[in-house]
C-alpha positions as CSV (number, residue, x, y, z in Angstrom):
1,X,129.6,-98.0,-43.9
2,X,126.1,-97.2,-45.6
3,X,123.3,-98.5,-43.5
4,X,121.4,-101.8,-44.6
5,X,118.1,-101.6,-46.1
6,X,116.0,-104.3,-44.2
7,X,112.1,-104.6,-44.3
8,X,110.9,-106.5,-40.9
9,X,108.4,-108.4,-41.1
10,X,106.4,-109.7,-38.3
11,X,103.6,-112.2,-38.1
12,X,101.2,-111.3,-35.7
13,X,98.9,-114.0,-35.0
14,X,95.4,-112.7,-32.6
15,X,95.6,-116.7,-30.1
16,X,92.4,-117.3,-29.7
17,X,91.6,-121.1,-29.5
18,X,88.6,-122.8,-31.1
19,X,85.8,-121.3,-33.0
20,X,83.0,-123.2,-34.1
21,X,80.2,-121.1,-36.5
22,X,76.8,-122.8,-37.7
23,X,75.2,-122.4,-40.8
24,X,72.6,-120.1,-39.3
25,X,75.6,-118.4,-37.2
26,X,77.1,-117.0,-40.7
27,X,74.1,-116.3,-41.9
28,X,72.8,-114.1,-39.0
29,X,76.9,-112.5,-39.3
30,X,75.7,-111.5,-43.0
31,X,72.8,-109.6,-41.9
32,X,74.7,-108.0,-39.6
33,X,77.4,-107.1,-41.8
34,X,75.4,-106.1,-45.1
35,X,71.9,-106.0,-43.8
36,X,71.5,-109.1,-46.3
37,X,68.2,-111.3,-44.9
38,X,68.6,-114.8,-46.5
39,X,67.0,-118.3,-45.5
40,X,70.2,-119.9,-44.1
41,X,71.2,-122.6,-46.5
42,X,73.9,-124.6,-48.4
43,X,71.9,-123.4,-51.5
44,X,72.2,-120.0,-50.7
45,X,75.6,-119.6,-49.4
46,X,76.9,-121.3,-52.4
47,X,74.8,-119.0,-55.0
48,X,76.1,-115.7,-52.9
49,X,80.1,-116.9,-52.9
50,X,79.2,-117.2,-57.1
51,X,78.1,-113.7,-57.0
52,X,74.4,-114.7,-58.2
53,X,72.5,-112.7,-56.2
54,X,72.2,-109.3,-57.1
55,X,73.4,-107.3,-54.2
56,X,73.6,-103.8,-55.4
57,X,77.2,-103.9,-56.4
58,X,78.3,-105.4,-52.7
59,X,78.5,-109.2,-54.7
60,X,82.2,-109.3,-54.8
61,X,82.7,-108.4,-51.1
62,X,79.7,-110.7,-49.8
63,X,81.5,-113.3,-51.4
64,X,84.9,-112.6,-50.2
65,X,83.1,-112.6,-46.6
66,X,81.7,-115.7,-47.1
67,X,84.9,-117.1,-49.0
68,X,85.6,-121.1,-48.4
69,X,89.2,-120.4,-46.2
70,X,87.4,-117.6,-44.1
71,X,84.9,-120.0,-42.9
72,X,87.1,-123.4,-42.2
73,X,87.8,-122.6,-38.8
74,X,89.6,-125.1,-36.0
75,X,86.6,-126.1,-34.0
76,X,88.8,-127.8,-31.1
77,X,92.4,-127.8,-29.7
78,X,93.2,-130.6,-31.6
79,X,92.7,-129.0,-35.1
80,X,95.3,-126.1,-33.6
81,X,97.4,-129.5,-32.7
82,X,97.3,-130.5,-35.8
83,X,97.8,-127.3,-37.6
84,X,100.9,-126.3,-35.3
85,X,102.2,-129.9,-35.7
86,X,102.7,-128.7,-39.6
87,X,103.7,-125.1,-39.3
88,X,105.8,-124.9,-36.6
89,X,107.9,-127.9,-38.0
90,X,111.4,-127.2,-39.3
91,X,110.9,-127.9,-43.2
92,X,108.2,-125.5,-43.3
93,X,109.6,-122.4,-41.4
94,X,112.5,-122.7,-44.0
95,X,110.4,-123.0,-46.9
96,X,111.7,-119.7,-47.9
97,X,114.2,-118.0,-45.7
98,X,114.9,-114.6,-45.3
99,X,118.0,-112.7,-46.0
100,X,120.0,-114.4,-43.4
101,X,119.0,-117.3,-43.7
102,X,116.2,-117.3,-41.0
103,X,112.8,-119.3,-40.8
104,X,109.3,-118.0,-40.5
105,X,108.7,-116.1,-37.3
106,X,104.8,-116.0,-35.1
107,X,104.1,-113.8,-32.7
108,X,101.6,-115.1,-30.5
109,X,99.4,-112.5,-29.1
110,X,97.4,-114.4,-26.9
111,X,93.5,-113.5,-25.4
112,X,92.0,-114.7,-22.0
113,X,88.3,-115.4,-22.9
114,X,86.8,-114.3,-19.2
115,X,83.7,-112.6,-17.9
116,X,81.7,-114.1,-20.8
117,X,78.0,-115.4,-19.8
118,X,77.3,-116.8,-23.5
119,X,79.4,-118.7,-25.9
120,X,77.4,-119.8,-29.1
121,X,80.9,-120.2,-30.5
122,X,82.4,-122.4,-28.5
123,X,85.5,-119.9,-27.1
124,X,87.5,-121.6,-24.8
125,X,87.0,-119.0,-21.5
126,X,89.2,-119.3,-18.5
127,X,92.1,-117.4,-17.1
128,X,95.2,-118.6,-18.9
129,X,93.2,-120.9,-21.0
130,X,95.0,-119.9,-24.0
131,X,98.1,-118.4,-22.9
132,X,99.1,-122.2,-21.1
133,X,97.6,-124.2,-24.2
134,X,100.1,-122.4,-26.5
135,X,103.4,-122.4,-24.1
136,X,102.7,-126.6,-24.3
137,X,102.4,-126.4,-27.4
138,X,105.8,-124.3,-28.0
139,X,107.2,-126.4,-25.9
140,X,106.3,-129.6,-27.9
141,X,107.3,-128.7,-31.0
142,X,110.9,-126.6,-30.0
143,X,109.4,-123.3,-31.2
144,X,109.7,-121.7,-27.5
145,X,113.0,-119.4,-28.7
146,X,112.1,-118.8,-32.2
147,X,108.6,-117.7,-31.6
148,X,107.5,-114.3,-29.4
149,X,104.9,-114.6,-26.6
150,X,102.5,-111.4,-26.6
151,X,99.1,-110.1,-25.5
152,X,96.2,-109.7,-27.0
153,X,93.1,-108.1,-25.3
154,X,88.7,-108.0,-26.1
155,X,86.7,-105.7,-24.4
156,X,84.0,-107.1,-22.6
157,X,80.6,-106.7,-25.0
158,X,77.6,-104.9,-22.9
159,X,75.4,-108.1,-22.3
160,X,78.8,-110.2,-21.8
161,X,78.7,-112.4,-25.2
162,X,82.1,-114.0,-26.4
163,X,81.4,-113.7,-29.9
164,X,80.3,-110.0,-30.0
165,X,82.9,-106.9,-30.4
166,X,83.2,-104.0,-28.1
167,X,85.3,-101.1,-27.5
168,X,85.4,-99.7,-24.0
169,X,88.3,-100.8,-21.5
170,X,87.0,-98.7,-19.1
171,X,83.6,-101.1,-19.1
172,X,86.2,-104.0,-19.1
173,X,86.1,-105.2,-15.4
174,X,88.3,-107.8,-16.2
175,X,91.1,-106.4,-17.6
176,X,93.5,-105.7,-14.6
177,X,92.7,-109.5,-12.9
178,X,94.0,-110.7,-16.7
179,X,97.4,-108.7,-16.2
180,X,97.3,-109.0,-12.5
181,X,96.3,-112.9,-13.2
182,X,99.6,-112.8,-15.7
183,X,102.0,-111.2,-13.7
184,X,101.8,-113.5,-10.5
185,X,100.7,-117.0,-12.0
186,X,102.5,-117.1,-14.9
187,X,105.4,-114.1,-14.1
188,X,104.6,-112.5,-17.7
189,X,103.7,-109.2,-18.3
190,X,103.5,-108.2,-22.3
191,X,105.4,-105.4,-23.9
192,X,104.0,-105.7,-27.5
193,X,100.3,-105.4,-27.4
194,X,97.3,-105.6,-30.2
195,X,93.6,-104.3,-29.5
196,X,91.1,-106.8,-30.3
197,X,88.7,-106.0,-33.0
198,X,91.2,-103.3,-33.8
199,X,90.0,-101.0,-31.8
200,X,91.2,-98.8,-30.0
201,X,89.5,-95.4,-28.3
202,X,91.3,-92.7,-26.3
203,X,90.7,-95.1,-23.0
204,X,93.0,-98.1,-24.8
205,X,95.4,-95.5,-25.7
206,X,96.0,-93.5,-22.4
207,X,96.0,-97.4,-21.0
208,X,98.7,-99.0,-23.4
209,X,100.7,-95.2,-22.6
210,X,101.3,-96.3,-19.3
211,X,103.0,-99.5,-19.4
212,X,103.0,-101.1,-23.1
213,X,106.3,-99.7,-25.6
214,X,105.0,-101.6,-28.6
215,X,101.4,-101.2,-30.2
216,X,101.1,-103.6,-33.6
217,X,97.1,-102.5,-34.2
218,X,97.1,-99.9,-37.0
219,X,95.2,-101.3,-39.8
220,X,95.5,-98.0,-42.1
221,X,94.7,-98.4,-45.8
222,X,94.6,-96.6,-48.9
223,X,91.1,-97.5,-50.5
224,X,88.4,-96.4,-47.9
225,X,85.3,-97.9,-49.7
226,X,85.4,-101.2,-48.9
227,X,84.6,-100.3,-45.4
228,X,82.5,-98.4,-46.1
229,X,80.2,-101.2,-47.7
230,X,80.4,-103.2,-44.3
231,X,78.1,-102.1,-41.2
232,X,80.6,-102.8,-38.5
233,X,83.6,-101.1,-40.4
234,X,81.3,-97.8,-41.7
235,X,82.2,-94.9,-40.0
236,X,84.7,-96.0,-38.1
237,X,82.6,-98.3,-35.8
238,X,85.5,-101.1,-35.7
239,X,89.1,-101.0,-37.2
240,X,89.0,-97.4,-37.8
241,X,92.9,-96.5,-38.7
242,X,91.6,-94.0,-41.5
243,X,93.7,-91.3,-40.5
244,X,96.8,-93.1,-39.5
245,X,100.0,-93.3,-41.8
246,X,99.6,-96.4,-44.1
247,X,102.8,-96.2,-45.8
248,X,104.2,-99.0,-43.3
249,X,106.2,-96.0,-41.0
250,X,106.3,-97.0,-37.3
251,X,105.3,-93.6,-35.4
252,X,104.4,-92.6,-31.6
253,X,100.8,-90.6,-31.1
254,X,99.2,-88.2,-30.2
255,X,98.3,-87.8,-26.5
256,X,94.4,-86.8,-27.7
257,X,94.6,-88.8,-31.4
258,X,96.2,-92.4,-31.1
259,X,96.1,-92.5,-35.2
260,X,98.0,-89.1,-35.4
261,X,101.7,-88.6,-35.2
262,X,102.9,-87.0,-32.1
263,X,104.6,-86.9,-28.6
264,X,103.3,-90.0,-26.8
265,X,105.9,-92.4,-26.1
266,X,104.8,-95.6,-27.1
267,X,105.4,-97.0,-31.0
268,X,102.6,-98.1,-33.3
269,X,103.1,-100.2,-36.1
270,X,100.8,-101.3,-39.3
271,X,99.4,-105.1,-39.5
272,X,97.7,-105.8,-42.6
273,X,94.9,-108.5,-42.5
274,X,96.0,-111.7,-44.3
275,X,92.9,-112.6,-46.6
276,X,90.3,-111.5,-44.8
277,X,87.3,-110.0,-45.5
278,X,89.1,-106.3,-45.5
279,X,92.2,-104.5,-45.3
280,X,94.7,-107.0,-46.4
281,X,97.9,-107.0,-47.5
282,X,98.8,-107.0,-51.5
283,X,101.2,-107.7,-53.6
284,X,101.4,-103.8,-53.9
285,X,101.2,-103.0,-50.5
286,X,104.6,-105.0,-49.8
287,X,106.1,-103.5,-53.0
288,X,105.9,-100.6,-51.0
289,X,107.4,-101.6,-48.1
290,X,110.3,-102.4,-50.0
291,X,110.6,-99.6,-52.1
292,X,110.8,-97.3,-49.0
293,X,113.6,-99.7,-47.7
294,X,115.1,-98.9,-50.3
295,X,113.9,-94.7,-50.1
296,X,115.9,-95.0,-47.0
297,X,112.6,-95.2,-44.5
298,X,113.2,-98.5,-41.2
299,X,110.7,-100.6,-42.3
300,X,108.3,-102.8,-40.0
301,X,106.4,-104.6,-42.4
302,X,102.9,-106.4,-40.2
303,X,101.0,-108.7,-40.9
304,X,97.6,-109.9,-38.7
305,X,96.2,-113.6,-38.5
306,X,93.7,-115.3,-36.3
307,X,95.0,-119.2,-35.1
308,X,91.1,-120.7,-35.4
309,X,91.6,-120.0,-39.1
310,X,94.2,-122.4,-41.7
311,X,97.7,-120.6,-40.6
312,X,99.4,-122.3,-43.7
313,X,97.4,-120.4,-46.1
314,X,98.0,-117.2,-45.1
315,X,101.5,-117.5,-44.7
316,X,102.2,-119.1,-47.8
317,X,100.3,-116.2,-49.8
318,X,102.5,-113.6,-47.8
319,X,106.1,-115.7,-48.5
320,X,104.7,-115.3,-52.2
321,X,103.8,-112.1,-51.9
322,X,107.7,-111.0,-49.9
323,X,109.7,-113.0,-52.6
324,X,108.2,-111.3,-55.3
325,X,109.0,-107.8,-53.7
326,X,112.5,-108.9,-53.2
327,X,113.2,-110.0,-56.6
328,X,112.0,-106.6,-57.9
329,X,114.0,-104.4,-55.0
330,X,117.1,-106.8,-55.0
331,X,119.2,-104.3,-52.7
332,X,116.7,-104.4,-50.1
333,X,117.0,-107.4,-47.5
334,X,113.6,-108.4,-45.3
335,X,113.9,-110.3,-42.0
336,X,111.3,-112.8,-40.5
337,X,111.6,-111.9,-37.3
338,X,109.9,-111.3,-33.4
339,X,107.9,-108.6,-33.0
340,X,109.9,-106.8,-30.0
341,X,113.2,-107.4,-32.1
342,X,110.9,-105.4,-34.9
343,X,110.4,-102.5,-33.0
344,X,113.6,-101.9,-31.8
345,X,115.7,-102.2,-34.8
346,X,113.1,-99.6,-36.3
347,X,112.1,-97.0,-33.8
348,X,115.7,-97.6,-31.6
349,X,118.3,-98.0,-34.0
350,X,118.8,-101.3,-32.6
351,X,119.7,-100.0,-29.2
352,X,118.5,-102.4,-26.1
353,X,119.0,-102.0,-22.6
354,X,117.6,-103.6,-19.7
355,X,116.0,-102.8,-16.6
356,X,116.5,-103.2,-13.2
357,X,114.3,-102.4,-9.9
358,X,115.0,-103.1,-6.4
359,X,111.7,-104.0,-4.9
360,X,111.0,-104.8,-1.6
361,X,108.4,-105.7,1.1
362,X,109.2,-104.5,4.8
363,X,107.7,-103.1,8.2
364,X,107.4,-99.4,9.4
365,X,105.6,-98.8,12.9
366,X,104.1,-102.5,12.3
367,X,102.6,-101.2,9.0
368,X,103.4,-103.5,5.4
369,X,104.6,-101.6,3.0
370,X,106.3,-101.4,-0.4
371,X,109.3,-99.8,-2.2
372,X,110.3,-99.6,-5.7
373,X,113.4,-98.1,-6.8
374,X,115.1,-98.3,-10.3
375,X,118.8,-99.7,-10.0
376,X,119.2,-99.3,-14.2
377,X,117.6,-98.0,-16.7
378,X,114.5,-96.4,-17.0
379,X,110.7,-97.6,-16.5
380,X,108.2,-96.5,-19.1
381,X,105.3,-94.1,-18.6
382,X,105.0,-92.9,-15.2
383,X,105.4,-95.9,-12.8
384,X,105.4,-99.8,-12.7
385,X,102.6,-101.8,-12.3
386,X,101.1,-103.5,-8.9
387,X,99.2,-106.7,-9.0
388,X,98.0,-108.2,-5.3
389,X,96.5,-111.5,-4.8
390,X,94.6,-111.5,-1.6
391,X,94.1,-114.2,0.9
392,X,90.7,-114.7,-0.3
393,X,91.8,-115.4,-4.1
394,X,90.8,-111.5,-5.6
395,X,93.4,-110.1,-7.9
396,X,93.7,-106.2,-7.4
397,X,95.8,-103.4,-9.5
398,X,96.2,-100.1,-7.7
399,X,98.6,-96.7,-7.8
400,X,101.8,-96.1,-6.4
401,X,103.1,-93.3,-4.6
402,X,105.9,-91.2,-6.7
403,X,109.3,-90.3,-5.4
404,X,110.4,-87.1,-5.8
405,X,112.9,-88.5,-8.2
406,X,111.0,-89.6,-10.6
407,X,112.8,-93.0,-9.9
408,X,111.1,-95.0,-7.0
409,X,107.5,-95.6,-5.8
410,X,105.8,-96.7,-2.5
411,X,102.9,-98.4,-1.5
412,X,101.2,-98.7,2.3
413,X,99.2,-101.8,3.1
414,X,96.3,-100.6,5.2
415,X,92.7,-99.9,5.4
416,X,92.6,-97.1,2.7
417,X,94.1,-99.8,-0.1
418,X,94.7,-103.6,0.8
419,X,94.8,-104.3,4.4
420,X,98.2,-106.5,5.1
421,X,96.5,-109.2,6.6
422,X,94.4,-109.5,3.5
423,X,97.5,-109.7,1.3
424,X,99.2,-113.2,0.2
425,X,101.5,-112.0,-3.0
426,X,102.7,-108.6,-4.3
427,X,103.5,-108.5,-7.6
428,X,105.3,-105.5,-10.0
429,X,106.3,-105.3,-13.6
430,X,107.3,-102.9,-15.4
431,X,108.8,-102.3,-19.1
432,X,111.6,-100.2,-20.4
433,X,110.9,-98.6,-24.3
434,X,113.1,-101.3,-25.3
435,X,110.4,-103.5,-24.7
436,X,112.7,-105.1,-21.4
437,X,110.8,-106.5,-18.9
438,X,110.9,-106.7,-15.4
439,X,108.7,-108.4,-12.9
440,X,109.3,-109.6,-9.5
441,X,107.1,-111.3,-6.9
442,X,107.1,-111.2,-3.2
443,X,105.0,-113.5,-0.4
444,X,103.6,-111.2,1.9
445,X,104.7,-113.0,5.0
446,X,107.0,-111.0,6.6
């Protein structure tokens, strides 16, 4: 039987919460951006979205930047009520249903706004802050098994703003408390992952190699110069996918080059912007998803949001955009659909398998210590992760100890790591490269 010809497509949405920007705020993220010094005004915003001011041939992107939908954000969680009230409801998921019959799909990848000492914009910051706000809200309107729960991640910025972009993990002290944070007060660890800014650096990418299968960050496109006309895109400073395949192929990297082919185990997969100010997806650009369905290629087709901004917008321009394509490539089917589901039917023929670890918590010559060992399946990259809460409330990621099968890992409580009477909860997780995951936790009371 000849194999179907499906494009995926996955709506990624970056869950942010509120964001409130003043009229000076814009104004100071336009000089920033273009190096364009204006008197912050009504006047003038309205002349430069008319393309009045002569800007050296930049008009037309200035004013997409400043375009009316790009700046009506949600200032507060009830705007996001509001808006999920409308988008999550039944009628408008099945506005336009997919080959088999399905609704629209989000994938919340949501961010933990912490270690942030000023908030001109209003972030919500807080461990969870997000992450809970959007599980109630899943839960109010019956979207919890239609929609997927992922994780989204910002560097920490150098003088710890929340409205300013970074790139180093390695300066990001608060990245293992977030996972550590996840794993033991909320018992979720994410398997499908997307770098915030779109950045990632050979520090995100030996990071994500450890534990996380699924990468949806590649933002490659075709026509290079409208970053170049931008001072946070030029040169690769943010979002720089210019090497990576943009013909919508799902591929694993290169241990040195996340953006090249190669051996590295985890998948990366393309996520167009959704009218933005840059690399969005076109009416073209999903033509050509479809046509290589239909050349044979597994197709994940991506697409990027942010929640602060109008979520209806952008998905009624891509269901426009999808039924168009599927109307020209009639023998091609597309699937709305979660982003784990995505990855497997593309990168493992639609294989899935779970995993299993026995982990356990016991006493040796009056010493606390841990084992791991796999009962099915296999764990990916080279061992699970270990979260510990101590007594005093500090969240704490550290190495195992390898077995010499490749299969189990240890971990001794003492004064060289965590000492045991420090420790109230141990916590592992791990994923499989089916994107299966596993995470147990134990009271340290024994």
């Amino acid at each position: 039987m000849p194999k179907e010809k499906i494009v995926y497509v996955v709506h990624g949405i970056d869950t942010e919460g509120p964001l409130h920007e003043s009229l000076s705020a814009t104004f100071e993220r336009l000089q920033d951006t273009f190096d364009i010094n204006l008197t912050p005004s009504y006047a003038n915003l309205q002349k430069l979205r008319n393309q009045e001011i002569d800007l050296d041939g930049r008009e037309s992107v200035v004013a997409k930047f400043l375009d009316p939908s790009l700046l009506t954000y949600n200032e507060t969680w009830d705007h996001i009520d509001k808006m999920l009230a409308r988008i999550l409801a039944k009628d408008y998921r099945n506005q336009i249903t997919d080959s088999f019959g399905g609704g629209w799909v989000y994938n919340w990848f949501c961010l933990d706004h912490v270690g942030f000492e000023v908030n001109p914009r209003g972030k919500d910051l807080g461990y969870h802050n997000v992450y809970d706000r959007y599980m109630e809200f899943l839960d109010k309107y019956d979207s919890h098994e239609i929609d997927e729960m992922d994780w989204h991640f910002h560097p920490l910025s150098t003088y710890r703003e929340a409205h300013r972009c970074a790139t180093s993990y390695e300066n990001s002290p608060h990245l293992h408390p977030i996972l550590c944070r996840k794993i033991i007060e909320r018992n979720f660890f994410p398997s499908v992952f997307r770098a915030g800014f779109h950045v990632e650096r050979p520090d995100c990418h030996w990071f994500l190699e450890q534990w996380i299968p699924f990468d949806g960050t590649n933002l490659a496109v075709d026509n290079l110069e409208e970053l170049e006309m931008q001072n946070d895109l030029r040169n690769g400073r943010f979002g720089d996918w210019r090497r990576a395949p943009s013909d919508w192929s799902v591929y694993h990297p290169d241990f040195y080059d996340y953006q090249k082919p190669g051996q590295c185990r985890r998948s990366i997969a393309r996520f167009l912007n959704v009218n933005t100010r840059f690399a969005n997806i076109t009416q073209e650009e999903t033509d050509k998803a479809f046509r290589n369905a239909q050349n044979g290629m597994d197709v994940m087709l991506g697409l990027a949001s942010h929640d602060y901004r109008e979520l209806s917008t952008e998905v009624d321009m891509a269901r426009e955009m999808i039924q168009k394509s599927s109307e020209k490539y009639q023998d091609v089917k597309f699937k709305f659909c979660k982003a784990k589901h995505a990855f497997n039917q593309v990168v493992n023929a639609g294989d899935y398998a779970p995993l299993e670890l026995d982990v356990s918590l016991y006493r040796d010559a009056g010493a606390l210590k841990l084992k791991i060992l796999t009962k099915s399946g296999e764990v990916f990259g080279p061992q699970p992760y270990l979260a510990i809460k101590t007594k005093s409330g500090r969240f704490i990621h550290d190495n195992l100890d390898f077995g010499l099968d490749q299969r189990s890992w240890h971990y001794v409580f003492d004064a060289d790591s965590v000492l045991d009477t420090d420790v109230e909860v141990v916590g592992v997780a791990a994923n499989n490269k089916y994107g299966h995951t596993f995470i147990k936790n134990l009271k340290a009371d024994i």
